[in-house]
N, CA and C atoms of all chains as a GROMACS GRO file, in nm:
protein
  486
    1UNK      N    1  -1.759   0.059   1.128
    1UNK     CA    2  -1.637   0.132   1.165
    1UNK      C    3  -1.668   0.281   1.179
    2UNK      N    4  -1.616   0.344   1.290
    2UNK     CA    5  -1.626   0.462   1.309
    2UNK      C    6  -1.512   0.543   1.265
    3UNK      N    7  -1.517   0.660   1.129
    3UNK     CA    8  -1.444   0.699   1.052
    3UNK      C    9  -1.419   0.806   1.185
    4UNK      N   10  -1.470   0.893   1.244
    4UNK     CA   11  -1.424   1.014   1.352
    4UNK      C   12  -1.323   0.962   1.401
    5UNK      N   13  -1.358   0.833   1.477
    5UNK     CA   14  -1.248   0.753   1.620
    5UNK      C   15  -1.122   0.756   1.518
    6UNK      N   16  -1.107   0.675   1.384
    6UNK     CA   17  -1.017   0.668   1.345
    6UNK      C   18  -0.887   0.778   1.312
    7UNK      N   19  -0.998   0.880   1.277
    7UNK     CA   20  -0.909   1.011   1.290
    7UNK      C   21  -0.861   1.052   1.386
    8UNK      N   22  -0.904   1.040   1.484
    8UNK     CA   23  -0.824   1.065   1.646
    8UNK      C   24  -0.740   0.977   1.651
    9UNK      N   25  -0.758   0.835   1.601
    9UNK     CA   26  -0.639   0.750   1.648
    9UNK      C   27  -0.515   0.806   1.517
   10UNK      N   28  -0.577   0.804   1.432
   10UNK     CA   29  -0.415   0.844   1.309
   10UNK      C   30  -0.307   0.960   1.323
   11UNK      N   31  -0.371   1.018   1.494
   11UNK     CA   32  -0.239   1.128   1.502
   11UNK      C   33  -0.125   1.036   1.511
   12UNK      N   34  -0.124   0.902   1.556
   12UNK     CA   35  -0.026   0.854   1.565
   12UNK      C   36   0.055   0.777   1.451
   13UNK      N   37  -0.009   0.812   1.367
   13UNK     CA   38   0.022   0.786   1.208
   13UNK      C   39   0.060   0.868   1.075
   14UNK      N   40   0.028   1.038   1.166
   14UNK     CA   41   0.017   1.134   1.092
   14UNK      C   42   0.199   1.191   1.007
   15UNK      N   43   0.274   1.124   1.166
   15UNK     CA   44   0.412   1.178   1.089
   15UNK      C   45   0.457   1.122   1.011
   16UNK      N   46   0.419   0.957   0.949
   16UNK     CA   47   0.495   0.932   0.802
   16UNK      C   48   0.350   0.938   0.735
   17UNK      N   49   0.253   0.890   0.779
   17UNK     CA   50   0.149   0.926   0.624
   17UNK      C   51   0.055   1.004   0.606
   18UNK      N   52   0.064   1.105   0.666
   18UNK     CA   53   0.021   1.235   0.698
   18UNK      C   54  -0.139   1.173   0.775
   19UNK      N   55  -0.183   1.338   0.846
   19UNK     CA   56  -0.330   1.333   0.877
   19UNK      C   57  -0.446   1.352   0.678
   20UNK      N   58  -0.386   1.380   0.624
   20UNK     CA   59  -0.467   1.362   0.488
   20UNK      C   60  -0.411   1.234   0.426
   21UNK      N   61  -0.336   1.115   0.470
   21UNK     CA   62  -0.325   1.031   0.422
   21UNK      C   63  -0.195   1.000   0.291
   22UNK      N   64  -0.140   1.119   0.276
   22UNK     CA   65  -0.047   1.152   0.184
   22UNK      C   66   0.124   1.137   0.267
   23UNK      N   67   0.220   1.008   0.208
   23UNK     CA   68   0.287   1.031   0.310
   23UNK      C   69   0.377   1.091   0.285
   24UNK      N   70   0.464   1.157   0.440
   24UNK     CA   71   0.570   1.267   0.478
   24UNK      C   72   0.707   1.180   0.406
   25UNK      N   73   0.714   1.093   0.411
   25UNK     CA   74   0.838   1.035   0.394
   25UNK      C   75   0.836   0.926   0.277
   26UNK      N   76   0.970   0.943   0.218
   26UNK     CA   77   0.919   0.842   0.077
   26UNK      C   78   0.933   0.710   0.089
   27UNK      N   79   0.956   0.696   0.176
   27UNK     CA   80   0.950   0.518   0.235
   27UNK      C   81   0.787   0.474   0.238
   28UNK      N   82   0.751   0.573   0.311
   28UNK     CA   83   0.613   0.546   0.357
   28UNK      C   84   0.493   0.562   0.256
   29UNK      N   85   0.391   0.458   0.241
   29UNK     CA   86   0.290   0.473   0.142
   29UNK      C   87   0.160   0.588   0.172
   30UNK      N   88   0.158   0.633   0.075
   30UNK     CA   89   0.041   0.728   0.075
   30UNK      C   90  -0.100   0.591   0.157
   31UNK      N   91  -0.180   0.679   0.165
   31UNK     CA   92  -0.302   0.575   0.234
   31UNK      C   93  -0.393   0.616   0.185
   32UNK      N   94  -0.442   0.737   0.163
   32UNK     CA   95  -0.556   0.794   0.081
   32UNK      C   96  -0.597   0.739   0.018
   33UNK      N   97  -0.785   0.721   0.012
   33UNK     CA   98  -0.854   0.630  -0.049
   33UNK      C   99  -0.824   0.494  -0.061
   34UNK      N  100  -0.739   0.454   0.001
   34UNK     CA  101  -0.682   0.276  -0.020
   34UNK      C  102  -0.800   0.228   0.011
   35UNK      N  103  -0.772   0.094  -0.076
   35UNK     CA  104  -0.951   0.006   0.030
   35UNK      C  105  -0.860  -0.009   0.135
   36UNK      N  106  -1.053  -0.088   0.158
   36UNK     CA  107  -1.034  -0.060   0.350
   36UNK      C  108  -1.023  -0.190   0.325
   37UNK      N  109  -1.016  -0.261   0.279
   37UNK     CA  110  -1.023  -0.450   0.293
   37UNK      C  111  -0.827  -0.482   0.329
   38UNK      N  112  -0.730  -0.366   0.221
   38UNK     CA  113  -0.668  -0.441   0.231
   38UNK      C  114  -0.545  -0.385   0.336
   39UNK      N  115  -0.648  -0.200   0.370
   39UNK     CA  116  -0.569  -0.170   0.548
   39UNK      C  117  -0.582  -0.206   0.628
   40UNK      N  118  -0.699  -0.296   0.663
   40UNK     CA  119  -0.722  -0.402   0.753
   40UNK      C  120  -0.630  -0.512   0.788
   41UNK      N  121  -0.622  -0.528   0.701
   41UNK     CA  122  -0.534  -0.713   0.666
   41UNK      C  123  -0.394  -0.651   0.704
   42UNK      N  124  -0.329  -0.504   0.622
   42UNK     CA  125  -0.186  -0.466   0.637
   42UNK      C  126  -0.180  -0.441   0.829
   43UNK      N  127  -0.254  -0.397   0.878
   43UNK     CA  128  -0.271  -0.354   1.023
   43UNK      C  129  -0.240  -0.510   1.113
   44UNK      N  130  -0.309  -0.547   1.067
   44UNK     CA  131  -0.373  -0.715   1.121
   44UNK      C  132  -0.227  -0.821   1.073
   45UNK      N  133  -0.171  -0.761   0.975
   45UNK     CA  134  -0.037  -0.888   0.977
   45UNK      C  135   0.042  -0.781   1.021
   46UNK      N  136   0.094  -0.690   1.043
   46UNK     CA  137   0.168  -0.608   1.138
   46UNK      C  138   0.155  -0.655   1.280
   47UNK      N  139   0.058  -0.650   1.334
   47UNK     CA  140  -0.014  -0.679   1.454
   47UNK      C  141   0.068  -0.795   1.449
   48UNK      N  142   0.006  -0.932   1.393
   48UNK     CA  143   0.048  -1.043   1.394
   48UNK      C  144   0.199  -1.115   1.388
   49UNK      N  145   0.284  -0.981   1.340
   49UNK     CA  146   0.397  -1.008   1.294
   49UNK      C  147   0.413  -1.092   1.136
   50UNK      N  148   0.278  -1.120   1.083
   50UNK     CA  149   0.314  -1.175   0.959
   50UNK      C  150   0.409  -1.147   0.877
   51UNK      N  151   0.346  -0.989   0.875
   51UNK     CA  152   0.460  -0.882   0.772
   51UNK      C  153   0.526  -0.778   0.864
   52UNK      N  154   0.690  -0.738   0.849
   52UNK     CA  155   0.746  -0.724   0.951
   52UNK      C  156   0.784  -0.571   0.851
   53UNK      N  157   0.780  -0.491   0.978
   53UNK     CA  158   0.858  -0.318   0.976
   53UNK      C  159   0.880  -0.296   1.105
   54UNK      N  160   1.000  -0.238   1.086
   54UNK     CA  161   1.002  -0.211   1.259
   54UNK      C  162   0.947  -0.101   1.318
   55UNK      N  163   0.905   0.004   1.260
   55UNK     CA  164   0.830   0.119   1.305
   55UNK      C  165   0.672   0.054   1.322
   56UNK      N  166   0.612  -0.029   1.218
   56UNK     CA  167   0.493  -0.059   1.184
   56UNK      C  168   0.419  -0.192   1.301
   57UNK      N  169   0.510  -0.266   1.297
   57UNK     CA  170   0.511  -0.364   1.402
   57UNK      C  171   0.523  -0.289   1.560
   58UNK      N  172   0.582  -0.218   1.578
   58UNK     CA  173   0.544  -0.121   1.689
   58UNK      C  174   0.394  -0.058   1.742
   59UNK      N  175   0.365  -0.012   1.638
   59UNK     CA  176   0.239   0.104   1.638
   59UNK      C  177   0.143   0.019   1.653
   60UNK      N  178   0.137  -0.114   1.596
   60UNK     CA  179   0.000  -0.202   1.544
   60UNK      C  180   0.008  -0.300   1.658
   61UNK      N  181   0.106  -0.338   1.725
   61UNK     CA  182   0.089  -0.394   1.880
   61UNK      C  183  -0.018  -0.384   1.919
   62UNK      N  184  -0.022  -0.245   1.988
   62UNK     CA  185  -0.128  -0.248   2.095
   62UNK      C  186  -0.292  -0.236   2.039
   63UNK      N  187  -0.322  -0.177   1.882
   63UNK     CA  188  -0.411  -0.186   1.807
   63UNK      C  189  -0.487  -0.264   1.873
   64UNK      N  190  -0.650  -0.245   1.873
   64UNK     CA  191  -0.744  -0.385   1.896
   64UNK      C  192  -0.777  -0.394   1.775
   65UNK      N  193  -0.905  -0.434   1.758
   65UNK     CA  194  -0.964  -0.506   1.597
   65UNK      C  195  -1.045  -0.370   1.562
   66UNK      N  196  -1.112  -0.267   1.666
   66UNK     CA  197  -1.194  -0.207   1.652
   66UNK      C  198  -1.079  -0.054   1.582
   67UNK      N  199  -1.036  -0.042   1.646
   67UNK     CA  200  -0.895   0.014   1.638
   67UNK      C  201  -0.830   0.053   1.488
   68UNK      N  202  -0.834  -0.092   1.444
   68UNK     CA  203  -0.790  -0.102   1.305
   68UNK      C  204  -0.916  -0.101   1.212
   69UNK      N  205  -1.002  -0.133   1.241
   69UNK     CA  206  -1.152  -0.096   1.137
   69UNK      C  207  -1.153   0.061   1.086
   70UNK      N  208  -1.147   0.124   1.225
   70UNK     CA  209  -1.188   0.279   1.257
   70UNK      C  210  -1.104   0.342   1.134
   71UNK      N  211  -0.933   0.335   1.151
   71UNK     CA  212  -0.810   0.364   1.144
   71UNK      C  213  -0.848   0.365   0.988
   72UNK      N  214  -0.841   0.217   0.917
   72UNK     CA  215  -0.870   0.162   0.778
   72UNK      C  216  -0.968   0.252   0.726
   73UNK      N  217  -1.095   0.253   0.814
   73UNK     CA  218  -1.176   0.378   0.763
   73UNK      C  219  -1.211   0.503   0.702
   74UNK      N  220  -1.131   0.554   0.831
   74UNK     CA  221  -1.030   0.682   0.826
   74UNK      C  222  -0.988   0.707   0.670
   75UNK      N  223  -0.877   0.638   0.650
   75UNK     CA  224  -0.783   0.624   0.568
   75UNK      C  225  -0.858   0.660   0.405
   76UNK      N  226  -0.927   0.503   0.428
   76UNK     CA  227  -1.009   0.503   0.281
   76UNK      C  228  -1.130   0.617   0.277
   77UNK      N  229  -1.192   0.668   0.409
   77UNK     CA  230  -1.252   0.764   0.361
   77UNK      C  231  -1.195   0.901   0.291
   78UNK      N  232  -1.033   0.928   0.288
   78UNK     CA  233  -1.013   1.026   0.215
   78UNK      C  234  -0.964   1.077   0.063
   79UNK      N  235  -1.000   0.911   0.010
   79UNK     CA  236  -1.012   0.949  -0.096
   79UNK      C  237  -1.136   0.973  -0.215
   80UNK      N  238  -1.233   1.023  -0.128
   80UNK     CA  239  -1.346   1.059  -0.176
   80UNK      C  240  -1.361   1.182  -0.224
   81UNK      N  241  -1.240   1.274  -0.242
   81UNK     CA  242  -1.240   1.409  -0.193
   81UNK      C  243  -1.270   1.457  -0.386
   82UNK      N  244   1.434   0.493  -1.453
   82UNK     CA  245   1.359   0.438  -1.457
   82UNK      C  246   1.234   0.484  -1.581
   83UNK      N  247   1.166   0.388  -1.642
   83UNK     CA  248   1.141   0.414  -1.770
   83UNK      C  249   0.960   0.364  -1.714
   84UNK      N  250   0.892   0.466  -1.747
   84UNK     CA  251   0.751   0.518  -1.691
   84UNK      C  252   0.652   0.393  -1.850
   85UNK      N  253   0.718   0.415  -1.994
   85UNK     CA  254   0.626   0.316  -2.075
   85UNK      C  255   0.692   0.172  -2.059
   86UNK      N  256   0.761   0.124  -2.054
   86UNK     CA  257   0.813  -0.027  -2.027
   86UNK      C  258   0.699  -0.026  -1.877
   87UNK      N  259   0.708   0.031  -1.760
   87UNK     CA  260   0.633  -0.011  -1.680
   87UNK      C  261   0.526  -0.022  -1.745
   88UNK      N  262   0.404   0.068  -1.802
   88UNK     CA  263   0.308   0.053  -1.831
   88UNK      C  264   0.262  -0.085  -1.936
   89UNK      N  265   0.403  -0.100  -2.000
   89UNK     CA  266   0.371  -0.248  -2.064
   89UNK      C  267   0.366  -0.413  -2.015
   90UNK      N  268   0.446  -0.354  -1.895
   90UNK     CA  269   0.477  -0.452  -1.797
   90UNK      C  270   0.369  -0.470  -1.709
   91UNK      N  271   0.302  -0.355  -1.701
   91UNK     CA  272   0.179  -0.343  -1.576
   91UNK      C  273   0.022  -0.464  -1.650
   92UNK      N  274   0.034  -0.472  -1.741
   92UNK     CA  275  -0.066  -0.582  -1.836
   92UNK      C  276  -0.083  -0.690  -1.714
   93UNK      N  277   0.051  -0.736  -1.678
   93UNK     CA  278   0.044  -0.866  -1.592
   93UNK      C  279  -0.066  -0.841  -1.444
   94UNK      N  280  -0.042  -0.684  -1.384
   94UNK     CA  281  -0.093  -0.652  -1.281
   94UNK      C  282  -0.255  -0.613  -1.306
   95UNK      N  283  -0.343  -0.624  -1.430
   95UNK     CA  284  -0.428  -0.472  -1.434
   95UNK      C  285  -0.542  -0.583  -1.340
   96UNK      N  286  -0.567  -0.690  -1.408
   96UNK     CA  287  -0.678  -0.772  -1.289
   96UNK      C  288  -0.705  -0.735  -1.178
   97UNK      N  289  -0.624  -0.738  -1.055
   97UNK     CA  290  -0.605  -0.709  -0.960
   97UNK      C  291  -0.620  -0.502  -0.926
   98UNK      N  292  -0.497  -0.494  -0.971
   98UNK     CA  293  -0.455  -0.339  -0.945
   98UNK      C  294  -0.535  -0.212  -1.078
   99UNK      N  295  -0.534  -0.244  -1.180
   99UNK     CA  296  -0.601  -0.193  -1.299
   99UNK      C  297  -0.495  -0.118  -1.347
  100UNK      N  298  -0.513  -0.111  -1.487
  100UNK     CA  299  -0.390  -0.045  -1.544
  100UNK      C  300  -0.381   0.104  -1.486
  101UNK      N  301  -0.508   0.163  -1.469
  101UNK     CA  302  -0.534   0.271  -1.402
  101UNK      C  303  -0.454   0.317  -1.241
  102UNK      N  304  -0.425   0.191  -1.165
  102UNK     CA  305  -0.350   0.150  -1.059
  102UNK      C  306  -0.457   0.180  -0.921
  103UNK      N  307  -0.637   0.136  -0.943
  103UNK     CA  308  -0.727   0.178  -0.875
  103UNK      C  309  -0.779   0.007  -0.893
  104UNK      N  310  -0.753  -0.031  -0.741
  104UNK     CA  311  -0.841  -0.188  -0.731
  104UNK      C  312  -0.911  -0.233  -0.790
  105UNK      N  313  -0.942  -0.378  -0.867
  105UNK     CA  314  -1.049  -0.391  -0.896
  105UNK      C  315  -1.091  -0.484  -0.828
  106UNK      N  316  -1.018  -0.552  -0.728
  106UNK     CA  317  -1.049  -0.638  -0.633
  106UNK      C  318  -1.015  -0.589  -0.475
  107UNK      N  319  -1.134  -0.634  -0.348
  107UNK     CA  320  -1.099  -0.565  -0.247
  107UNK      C  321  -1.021  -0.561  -0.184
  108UNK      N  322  -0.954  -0.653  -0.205
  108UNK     CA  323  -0.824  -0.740  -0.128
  108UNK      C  324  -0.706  -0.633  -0.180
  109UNK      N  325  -0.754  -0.640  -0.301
  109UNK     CA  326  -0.628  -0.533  -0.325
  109UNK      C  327  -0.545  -0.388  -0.331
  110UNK      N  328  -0.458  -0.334  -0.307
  110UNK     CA  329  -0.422  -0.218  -0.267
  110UNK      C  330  -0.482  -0.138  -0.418
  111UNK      N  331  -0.496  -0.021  -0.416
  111UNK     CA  332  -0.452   0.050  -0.547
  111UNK      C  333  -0.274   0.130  -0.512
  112UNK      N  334  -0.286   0.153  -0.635
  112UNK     CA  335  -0.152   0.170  -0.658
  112UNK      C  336  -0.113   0.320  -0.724
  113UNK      N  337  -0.238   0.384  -0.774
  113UNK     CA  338  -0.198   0.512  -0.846
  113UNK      C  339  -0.122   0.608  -0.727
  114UNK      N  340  -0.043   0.639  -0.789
  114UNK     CA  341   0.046   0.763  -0.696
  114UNK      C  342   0.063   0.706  -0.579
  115UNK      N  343   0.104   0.560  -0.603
  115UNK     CA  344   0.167   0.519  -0.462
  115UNK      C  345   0.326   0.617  -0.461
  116UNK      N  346   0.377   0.636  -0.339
  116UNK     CA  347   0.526   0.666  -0.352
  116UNK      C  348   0.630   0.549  -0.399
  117UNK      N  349   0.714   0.638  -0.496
  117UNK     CA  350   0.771   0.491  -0.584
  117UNK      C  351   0.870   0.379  -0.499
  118UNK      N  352   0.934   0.475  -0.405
  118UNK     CA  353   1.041   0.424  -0.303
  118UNK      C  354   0.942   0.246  -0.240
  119UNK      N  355   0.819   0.326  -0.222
  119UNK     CA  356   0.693   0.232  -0.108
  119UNK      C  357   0.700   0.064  -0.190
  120UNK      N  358   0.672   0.116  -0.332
  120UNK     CA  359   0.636   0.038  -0.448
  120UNK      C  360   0.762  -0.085  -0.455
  121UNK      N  361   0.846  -0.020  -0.465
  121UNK     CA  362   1.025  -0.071  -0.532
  121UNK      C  363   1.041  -0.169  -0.418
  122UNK      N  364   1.020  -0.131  -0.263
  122UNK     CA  365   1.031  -0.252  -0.198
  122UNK      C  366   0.911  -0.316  -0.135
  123UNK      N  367   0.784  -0.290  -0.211
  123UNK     CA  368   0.741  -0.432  -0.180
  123UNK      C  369   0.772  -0.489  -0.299
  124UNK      N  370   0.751  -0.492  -0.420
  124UNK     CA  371   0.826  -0.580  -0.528
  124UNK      C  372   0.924  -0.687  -0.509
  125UNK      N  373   1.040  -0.601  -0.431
  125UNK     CA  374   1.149  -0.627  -0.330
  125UNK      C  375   1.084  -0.776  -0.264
  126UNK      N  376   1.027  -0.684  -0.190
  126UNK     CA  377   1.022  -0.777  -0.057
  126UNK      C  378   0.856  -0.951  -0.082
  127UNK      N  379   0.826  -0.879  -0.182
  127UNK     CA  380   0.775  -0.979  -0.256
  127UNK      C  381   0.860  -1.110  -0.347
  128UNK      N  382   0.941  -1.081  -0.424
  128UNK     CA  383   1.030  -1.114  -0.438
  128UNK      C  384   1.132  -1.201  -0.359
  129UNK      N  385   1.144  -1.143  -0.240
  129UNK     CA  386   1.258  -1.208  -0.167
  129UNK      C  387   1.187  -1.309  -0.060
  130UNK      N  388   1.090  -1.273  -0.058
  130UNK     CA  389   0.987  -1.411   0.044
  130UNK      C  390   0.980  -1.281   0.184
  131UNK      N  391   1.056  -1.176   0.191
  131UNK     CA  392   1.050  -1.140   0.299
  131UNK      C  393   0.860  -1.042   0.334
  132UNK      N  394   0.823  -1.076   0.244
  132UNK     CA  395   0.690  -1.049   0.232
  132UNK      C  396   0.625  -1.169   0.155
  133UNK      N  397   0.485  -1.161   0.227
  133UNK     CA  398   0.425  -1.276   0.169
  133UNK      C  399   0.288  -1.312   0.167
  134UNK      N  400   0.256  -1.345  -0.016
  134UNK     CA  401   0.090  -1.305  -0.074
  134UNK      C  402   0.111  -1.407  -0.191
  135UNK      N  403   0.012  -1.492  -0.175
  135UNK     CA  404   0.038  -1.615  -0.237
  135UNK      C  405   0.035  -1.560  -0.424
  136UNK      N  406  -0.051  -1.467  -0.441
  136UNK     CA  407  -0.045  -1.436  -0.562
  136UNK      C  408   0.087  -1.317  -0.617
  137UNK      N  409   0.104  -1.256  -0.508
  137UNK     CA  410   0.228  -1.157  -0.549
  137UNK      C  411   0.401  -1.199  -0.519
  138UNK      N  412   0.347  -1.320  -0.426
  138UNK     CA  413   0.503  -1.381  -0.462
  138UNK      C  414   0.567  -1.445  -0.565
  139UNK      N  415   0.412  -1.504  -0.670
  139UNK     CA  416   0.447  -1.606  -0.796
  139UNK      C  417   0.427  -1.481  -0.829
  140UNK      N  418   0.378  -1.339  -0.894
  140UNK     CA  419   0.396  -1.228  -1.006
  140UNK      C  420   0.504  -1.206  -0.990
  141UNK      N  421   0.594  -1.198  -0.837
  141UNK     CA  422   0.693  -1.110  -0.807
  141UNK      C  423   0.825  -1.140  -0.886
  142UNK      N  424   0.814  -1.321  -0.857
  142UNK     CA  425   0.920  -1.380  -0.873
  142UNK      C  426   1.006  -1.350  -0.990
  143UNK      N  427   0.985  -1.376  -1.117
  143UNK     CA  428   1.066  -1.360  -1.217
  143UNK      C  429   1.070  -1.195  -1.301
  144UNK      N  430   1.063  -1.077  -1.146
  144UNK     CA  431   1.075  -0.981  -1.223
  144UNK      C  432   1.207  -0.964  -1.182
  145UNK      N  433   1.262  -0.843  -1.286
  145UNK     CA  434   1.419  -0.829  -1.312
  145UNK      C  435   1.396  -0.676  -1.179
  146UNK      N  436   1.526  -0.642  -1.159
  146UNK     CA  437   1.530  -0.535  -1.094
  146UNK      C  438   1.480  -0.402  -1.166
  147UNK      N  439   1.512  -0.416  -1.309
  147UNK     CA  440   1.433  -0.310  -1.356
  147UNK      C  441   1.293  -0.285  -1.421
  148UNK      N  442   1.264  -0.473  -1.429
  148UNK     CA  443   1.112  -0.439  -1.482
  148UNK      C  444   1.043  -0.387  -1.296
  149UNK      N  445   1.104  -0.440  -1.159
  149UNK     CA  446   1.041  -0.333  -1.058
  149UNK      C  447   1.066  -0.176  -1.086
  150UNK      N  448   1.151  -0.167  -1.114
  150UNK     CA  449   1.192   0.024  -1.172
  150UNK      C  450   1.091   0.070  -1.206
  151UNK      N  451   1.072   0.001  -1.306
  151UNK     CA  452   0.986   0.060  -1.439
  151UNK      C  453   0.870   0.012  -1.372
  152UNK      N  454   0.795  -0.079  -1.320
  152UNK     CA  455   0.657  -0.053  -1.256
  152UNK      C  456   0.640   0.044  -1.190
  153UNK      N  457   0.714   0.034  -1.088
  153UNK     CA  458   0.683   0.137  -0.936
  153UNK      C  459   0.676   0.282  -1.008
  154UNK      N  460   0.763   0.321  -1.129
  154UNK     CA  461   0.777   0.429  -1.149
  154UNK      C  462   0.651   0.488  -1.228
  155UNK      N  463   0.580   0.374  -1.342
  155UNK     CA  464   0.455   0.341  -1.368
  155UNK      C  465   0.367   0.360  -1.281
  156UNK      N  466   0.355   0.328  -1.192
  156UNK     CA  467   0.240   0.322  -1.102
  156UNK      C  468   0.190   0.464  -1.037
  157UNK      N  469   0.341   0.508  -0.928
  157UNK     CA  470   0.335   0.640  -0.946
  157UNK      C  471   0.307   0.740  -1.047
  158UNK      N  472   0.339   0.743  -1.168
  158UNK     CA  473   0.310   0.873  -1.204
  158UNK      C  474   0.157   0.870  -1.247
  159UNK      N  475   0.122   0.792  -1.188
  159UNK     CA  476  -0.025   0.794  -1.231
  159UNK      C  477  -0.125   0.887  -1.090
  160UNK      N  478  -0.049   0.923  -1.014
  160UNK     CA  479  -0.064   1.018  -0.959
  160UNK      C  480  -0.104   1.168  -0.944
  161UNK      N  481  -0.072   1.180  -1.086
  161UNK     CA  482  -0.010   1.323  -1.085
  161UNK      C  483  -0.117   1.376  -1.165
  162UNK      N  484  -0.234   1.295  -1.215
  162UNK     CA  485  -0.352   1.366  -1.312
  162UNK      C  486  -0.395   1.456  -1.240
   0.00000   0.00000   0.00000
């Protein structure tokens, strides 16, 4: 997974869980440092419609697989800090 | 919402999540300084089937509305070290 790509893709993620992963809104979960095993899977049943949000099920549509690796990446790489 | 009842309640979760609220399995989210709002409805939505994880729907099931209180609120303030 490419942690850079992912950061380019999370502008579109940045307004509820921020670009540092911390989220804007209290609905929304922080992401920072999360594993990556289980932002994968949350991306991937969004995608799938397994697990349903209506903002979330939106965004993760058009996602590919590579998409959501990067993204997950991203994510969990910032809690290394 | 009462921050030590969660932490006594959290015993059931530490396998998975750690009392610490930092994975010990990959599958699983951590939880420290999740936002509590985030927390309260997946519990929720664990609970109600409207989410669904073969192991967090049987934990979910027989919690009261306030032993979720008192987790989520648990979980979060573990945030704040």
């Amino acid at each position: 997974a490419d942690v850079k790509a992912g950061r380019a893709k999370a502008v579109q993620c940045q307004a509820c869980h921020g670009i540092d992963g911390l989220a804007k809104i209290p609905e929304a979960p922080n992401l920072a440092g999360q594993t990556e095993e289980y932002l994968v899977k949350a991306l991937k049943d969004f995608k799938s419609g397994a697990r349903q949000n209506d903002m979330m099920t939106l965004i993760a549509k058009p996602l590919t697989d590579a998409d959501i690796a990067n993204l997950a990446a991203y994510y969990h790489s910032l809690g290394k800090q």
